[in-house]
N, C-alpha and C positions, 0 to 999 in steps of 0.2 A: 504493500500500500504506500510505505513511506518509494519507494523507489516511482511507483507512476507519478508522483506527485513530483520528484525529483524531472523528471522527464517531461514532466507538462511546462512545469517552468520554463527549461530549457530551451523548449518549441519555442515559447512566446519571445523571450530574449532573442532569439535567434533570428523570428520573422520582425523583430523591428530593427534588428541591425539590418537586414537586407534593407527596408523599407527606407532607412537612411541614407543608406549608399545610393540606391533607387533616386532616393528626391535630391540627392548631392551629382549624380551624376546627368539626371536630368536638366538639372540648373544649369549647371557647367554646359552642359553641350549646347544648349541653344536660348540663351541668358536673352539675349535682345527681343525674343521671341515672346518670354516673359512679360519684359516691360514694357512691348508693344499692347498687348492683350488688357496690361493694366489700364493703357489710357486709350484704348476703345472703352473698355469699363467705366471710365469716368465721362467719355463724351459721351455716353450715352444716360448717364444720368443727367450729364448739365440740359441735353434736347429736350428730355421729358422735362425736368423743370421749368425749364424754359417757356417751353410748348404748354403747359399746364399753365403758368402765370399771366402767359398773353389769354390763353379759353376765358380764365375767373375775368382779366380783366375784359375782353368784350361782354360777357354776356353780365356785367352789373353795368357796361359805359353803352349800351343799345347799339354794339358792332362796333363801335368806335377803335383803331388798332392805334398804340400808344407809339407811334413810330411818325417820324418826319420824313416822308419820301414817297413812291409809289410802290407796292409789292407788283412784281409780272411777272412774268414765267422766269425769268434769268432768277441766279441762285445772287440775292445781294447779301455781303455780309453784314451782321451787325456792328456799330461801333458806338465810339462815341465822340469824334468830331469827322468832320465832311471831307473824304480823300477818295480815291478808287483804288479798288482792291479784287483782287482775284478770287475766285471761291469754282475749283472744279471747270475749270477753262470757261467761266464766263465772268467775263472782269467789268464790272459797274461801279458807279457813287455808291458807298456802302450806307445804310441805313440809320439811322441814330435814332433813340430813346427818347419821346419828347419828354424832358425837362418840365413841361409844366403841366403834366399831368401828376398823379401819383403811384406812378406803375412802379419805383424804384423804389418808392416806402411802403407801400400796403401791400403788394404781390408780388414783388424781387426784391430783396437786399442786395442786391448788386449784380452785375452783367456777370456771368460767366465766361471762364477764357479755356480756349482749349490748350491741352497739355503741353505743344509745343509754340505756343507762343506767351508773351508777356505782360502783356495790359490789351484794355478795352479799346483801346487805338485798332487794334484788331483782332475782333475774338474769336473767329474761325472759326463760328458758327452762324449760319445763313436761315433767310427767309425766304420763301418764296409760294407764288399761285400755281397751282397745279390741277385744271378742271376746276376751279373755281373754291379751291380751298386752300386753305391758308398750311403750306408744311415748314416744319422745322427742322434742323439739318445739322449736321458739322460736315465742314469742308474738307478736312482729313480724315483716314481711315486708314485700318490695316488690313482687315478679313474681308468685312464687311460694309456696303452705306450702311452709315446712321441717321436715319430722320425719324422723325413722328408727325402724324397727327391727329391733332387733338380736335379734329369733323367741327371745323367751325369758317363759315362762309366768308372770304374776301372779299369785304362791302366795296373796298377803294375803287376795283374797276368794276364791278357792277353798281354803283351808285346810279341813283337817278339822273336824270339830264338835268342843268340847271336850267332855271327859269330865265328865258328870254324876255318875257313878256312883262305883265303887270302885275306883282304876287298879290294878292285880296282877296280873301278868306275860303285859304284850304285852296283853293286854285292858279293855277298860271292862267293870266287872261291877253288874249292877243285880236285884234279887229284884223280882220282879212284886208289885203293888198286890193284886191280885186270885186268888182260885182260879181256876183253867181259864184262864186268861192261858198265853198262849204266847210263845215268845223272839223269834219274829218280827215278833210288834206290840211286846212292849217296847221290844225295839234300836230297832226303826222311829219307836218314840214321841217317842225321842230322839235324832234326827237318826244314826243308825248301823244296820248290818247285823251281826244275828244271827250268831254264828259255828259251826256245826254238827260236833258231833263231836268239842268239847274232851273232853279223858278226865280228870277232875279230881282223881283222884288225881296226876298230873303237874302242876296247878298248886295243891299246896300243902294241900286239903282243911282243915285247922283253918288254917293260918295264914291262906287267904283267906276264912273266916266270922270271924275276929278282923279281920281290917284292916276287915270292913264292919259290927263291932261284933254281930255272930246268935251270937257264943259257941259254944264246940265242945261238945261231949258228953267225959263221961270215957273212955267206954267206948269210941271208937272207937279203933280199931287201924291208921294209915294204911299199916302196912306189910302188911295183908293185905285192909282192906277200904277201900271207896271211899263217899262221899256221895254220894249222889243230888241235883241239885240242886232236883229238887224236896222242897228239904233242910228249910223250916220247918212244921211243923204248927200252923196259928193255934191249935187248941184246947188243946196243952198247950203251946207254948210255945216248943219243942226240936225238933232237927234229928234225923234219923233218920238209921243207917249201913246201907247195905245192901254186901251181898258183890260181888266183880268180877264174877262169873259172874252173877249178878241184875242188876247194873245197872251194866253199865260204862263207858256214855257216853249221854250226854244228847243229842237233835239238834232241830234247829231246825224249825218247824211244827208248833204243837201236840198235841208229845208231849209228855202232862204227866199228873199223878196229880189225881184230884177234891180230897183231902184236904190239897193243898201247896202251897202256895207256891212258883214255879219261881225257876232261880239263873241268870240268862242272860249268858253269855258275848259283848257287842258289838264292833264295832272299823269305824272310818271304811269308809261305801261303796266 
């Protein structure tokens, strides 16, 4: 009995001495191998971080992405003052951290820097749109890319169109160029969709012909009568009042008067 127990011992000493040599001769033979694999390891934790920090912040800022530049398909690096930089053989203005938001106090403590470089000047980790989503990246690697993400929509280039027109309540408003012009090719002219069926007595009637500078008439009465928006008459000059029961809403596909100029209500596709 005393003797198996001698022998059991023995075994056990024995397979950790191997396991020594093992993990000694392992190291030795291919060391760089090693500390490669470690800073994959760590660039792939600072992506996730990363990529996590920007999610919290869009989705409490309503999309808003805490960066000064455009994301597009090229891979931009992050930084933190304005130079171009390479990232994966696409070399752009790299992206900087807006400062006056609070993405660096409340959801990053600070940029992360990849292993082989040394400050935020360039941290060798990128942004970029890919199908319409926002990925997160390190520009170096050993094995493997490292990117993430974190399934959250790049508003920057899918933004709506900006307003050409006259912004006044909740819509873009724009008066056609032309007689017999309809509101469906105006909006469309300008990057938006026609909105059918505004009643314009409810947005304001003289105050939205002054905000687009057509001037109101004295005579109209907004408490009992409405605009048409086919509201200007090229030949004299002046917008005409017609009654609710006449003309109480305007809709979109050219319904319009020969004689007027139409008033068309837009707002983003």
């Amino acid at each position: 009995m005393k003797q198996d127990g001698m022998n059991l011992i023995g075994m056990i000493m024995t397979i950790g001495v191997i396991l020594i040599l093992f993990m000694s001769i392992y190291v030795a033979v291919d060391p760089a191998s090693r500390i490669n694999t470690a800073k994959d390891k760590t660039r792939d934790q600072d992506v996730m971080l990363l990529a996590q920090a920007m999610k919290e912040y869009m989705l409490d800022n309503k999309g808003d992405i805490p960066i000064t530049g455009d994301i597009t398909t090229s891979k931009k690096v992050l930084c933190n003052s304005a130079i171009s930089l390479t990232c994966a053989g696409d070399t752009e203005d790299c992206l900087i951290i807006d400062t006056t938001t609070d993405f660096l106090d409340n959801y990053l403590a600070t940029l992360p820097v990849d292993p082989d470089k040394t400050n935020t000047a360039d941290t060798g980790y990128y942004i970029q749109n890919v199908n319409g989503q926002v990925i997160l990246g390190s520009c170096n690697y050993e094995d493997e890319a490292i990117t993430y993400n974190p399934r959250i929509v790049d508003t920057t280039e899918a933004a709506a169109p900006a307003c050409g027109g006259t912004e006044f309540e909740d819509y873009c408003w724009y008066l056609s160029d032309n007689l017999l012009d309809d509101c469906d090719d105006v909006c469309a002219g300008n990057g938006l969709t026609c909105v059918s069926g505004v009643t314009y007595a409810s947005k304001g009637d003289c105050s939205l012909h002054a905000a687009m500078g057509i001037g109101c008439s004295d005579g109209c009465d907004v408490s009992s009568q409405v605009y048409s928006p086919s509201i200007l008459n090229p030949a004299y000059g002046f917008e005409y009042c017609y009654t609710d029961t006449a003309n109480p809403v305007y809709y979109c596909g050219g319904y319009n008067y020969a004689d007027f100029l139409i008033l068309c209500a837009c707002e983003a596709a």
